[in-house]
N, C-alpha and C positions, 0 to 999 in steps of 0.2 A: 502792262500792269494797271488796274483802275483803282482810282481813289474811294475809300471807306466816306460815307458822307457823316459830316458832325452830328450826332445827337444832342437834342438840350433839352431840358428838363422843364414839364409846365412852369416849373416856379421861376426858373431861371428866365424863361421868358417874358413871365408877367415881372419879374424886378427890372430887366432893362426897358422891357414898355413903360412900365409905371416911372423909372427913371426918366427915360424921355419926356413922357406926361407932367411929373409934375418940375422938374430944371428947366422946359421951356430952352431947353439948347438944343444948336441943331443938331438931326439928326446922324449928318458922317463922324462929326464928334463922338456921341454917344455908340455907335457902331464903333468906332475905334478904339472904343473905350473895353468895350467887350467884346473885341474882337469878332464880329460879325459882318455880313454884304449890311450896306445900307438897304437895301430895297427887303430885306429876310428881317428886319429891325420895324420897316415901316408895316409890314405883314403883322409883325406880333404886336403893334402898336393898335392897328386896324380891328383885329380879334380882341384887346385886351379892352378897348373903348366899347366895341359889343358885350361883352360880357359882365363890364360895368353897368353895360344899360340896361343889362336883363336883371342882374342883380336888384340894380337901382328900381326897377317895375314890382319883382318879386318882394321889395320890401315895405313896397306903399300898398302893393296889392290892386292886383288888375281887375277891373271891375268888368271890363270886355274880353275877359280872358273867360 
């Protein structure tokens, strides 16, 4: 019998990234917190820092874009 794999939701994502982000706690903590692997935690951490960055580009406006 195989296991169903967890889905989670962009938002649910970017809230434990962004919790990571701005608590500054480690990361098995905050994984344990919401119940996720640390390494699928530091994933959504990784994408959610990018997409801050593109955000953060998109809002000063790229001039070499």
């Amino acid at each position: 019998m195989s296991q169903q794999r967890q889905k989670y939701t962009p938002e649910y994502r970017r809230e434990a990234a962004n919790l990571l982000i701005e608590s500054q706690r480690p990361i098995a903590y905050v994984a344990k917190e919401f119940g996720v692997a640390p390494g699928l935690l530091g994933r959504w951490v990784k994408n959610e820092r990018q997409r801050l960055r593109i955000l953060g580009w998109a809002k000063r406006g790229c001039s070499s874009c």
